[in-house]
C-alpha positions as CSV (number, residue, x, y, z in Angstrom):
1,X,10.5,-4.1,-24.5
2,X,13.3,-2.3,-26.3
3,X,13.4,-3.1,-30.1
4,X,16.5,-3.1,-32.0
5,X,15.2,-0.2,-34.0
6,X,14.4,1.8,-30.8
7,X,18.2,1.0,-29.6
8,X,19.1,2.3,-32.8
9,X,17.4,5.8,-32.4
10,X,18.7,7.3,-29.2
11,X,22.4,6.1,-30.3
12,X,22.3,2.8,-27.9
13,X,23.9,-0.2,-28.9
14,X,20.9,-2.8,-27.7
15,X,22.0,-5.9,-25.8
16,X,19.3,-8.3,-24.4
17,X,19.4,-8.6,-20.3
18,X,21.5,-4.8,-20.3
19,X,19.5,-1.4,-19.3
20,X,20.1,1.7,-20.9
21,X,22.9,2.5,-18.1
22,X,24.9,-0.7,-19.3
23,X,24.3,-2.4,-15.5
24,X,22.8,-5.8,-15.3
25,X,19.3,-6.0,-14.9
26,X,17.7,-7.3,-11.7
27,X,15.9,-10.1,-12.4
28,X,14.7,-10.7,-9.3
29,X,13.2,-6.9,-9.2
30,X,11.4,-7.7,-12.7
31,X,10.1,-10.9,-11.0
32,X,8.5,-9.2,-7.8
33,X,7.0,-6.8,-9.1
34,X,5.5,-3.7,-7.4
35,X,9.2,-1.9,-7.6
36,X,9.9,-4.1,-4.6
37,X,13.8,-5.0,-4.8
38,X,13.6,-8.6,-2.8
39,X,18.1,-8.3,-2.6
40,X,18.2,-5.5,-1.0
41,X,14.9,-5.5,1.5
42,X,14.1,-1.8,-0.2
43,X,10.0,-1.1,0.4
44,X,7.7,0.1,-2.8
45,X,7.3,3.7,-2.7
46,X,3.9,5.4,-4.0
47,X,2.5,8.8,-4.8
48,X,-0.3,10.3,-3.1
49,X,-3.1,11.0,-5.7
50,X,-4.0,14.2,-3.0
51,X,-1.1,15.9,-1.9
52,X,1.4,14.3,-4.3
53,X,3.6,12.9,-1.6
54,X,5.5,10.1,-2.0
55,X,5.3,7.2,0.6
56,X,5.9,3.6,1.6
57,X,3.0,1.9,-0.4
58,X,1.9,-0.3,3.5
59,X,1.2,3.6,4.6
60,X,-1.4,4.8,2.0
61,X,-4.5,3.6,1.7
62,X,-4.7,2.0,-1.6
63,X,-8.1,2.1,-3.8
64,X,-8.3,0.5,-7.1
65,X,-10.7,1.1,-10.1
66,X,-12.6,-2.6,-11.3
67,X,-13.9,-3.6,-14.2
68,X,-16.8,-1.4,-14.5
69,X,-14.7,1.5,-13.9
70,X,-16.2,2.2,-10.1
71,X,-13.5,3.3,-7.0
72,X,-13.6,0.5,-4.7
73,X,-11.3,0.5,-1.4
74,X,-8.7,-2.2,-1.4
75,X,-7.4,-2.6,2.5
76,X,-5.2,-6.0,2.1
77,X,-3.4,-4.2,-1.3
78,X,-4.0,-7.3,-3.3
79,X,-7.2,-6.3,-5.2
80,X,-6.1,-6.3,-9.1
81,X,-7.1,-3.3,-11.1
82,X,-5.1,0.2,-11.4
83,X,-4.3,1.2,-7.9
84,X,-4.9,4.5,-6.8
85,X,-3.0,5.9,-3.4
86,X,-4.3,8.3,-1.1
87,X,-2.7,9.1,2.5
88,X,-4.9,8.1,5.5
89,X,-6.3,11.7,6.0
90,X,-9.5,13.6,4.8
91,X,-8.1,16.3,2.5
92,X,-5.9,14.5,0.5
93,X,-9.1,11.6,0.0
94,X,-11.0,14.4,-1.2
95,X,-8.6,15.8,-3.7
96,X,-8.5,12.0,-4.5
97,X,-12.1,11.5,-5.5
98,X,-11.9,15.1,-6.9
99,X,-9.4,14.0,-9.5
100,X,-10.8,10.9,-9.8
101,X,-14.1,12.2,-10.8
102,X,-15.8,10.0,-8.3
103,X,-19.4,10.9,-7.2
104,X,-18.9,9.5,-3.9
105,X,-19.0,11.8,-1.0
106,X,-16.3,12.5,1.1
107,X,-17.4,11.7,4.1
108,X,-19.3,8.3,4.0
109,X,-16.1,7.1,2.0
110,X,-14.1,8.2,5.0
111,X,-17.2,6.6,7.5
112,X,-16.5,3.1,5.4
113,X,-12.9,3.2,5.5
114,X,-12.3,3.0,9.2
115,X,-15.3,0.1,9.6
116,X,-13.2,-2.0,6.7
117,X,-9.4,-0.8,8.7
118,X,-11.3,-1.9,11.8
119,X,-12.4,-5.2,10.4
120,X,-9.1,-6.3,8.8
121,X,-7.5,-5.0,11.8
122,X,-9.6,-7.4,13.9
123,X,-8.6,-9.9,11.5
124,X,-5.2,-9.7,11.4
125,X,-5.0,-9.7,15.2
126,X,-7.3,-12.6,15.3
127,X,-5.0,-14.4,12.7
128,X,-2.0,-13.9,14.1
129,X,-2.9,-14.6,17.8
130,X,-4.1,-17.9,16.6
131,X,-1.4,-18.9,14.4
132,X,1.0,-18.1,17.6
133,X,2.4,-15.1,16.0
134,X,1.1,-12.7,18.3
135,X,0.6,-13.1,22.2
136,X,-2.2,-11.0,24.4
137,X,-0.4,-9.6,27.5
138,X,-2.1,-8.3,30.7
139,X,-0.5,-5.2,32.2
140,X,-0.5,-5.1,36.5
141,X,-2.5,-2.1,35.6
142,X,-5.1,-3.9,33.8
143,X,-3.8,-2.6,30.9
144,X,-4.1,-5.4,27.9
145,X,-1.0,-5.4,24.9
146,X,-0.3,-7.3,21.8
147,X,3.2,-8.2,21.4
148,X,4.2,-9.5,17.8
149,X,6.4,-12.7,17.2
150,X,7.1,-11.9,14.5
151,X,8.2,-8.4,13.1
152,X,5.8,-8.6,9.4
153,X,2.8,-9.2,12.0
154,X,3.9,-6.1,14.1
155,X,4.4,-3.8,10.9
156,X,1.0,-4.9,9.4
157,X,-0.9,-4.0,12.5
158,X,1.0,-1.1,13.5
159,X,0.3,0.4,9.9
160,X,-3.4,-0.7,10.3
161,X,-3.5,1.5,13.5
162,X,-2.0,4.6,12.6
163,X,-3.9,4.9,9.6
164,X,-7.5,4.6,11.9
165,X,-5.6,7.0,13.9
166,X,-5.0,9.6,11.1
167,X,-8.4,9.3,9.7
168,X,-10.5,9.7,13.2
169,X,-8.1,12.7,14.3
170,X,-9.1,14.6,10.9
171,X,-13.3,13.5,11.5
C-alpha cells in the first residue's frame, strides 16, 4: 500500500481510495482479483513464459509451482501457487520448462497434458449435459454435436478443444 512517506517522495499528494492518476479506484477490480474488471466484462490477459505473448488467461495453459517448489499442470486455473502460462504449443512449453529450470522432459509433459485436457474436457461436457446446460444433437448425417445453453459452457469447452487441437498438430 502507498505510505504517506512514499506519496511524499515522487511529489504526490496521497489520498486514501485515489490512484496515482487522481481517478477513483475500482473496488470492484481490487475485489475480483486476477486483473478481471467485473463492470466492464474485460477478460484477464497473461504472458506467455515461451514466446512472451500476451493472451486471454482461458487460452494458455496455466501451470503453477506448489509448495515444494515442483511444476504441476493446473487445467481448471484454480490451483493456488504462482501461476506460470505457456500457450498450448510444444515450443513455447519447452522454452517454458527451459526457463523454469524444470527437469521434466518435453514430451511426456506434452503426453500428460492432453490425457488431463481430455479428462476435464469429458468432464465438463459430462457436467454440463447433465445439469441441462448442454444438449447432444444427432446430425441426419449421423453426425453427433454439442450445442451449449449457455454461452460460459460453450467458451469453456471450446477453449478445451482448441488447445488439444494445438498441442496434437505440433506432436
Amino acid at each position: 500500500m502507498f505510505s504517506q512517506a512514499n506519496a511524499t517522495l515522487l511529489n504526490y499528494t496521497y489520498t486514501p481510495g485515489v490512484s496515482i492518476k487522481g481517478d477513483k479506484l475500482n473496488s470492484e477490480r481490487t475485489r475480483a482479483g486476477s486483473g478481471s474488471n467485473l463492470q466492464t466484462g474485460e477478460t484477464p490477459l497473461r504472458r506467455c513464459r515461451g514466446c512472451f505473448r500476451q493472451a486471454n488467461k482461458y487460452t494458455l495453459l496455466r501451470f503453477y509451482l506448489d509448495e515444494d517448489h515442483n511444476l504441476a499442470f493446473d487445467p481448471e486455473y484454480r490451483a493456488g501457487g504462482y501461476g506460470i502460462y505457456t500457450c498450448p504449443n510444444s515450443n513455447c512449453i519447452r522454452r517454458m520448462l527451459k526457463k523454469v529450470h524444470c527437469p521434466q522432459k518435453p514430451e511426456k509433459l506434452i503426453h500428460f497434458i492432453v490425457n488431463e485436457l481430455q479428462q476435464v474436457l469429458n468432464k465438463k461436457v459430462m457436467g454440463a449435459v447433465t445439469s441441462g446446460a448442454a444438449v447432444y444433437v444427432m446430425h441426419k448425417n449421423g453426425t453427433v454435436e454439442l450445442i451449449a445453453r449457455t454461452p460460459r459452457v460453450g467458451r469453456q469447452v471450446e477453449n478445451i478443444r482448441l488447445k488439444l487441437k494445438r498441442l496434437m498438430e505440433d506432436r
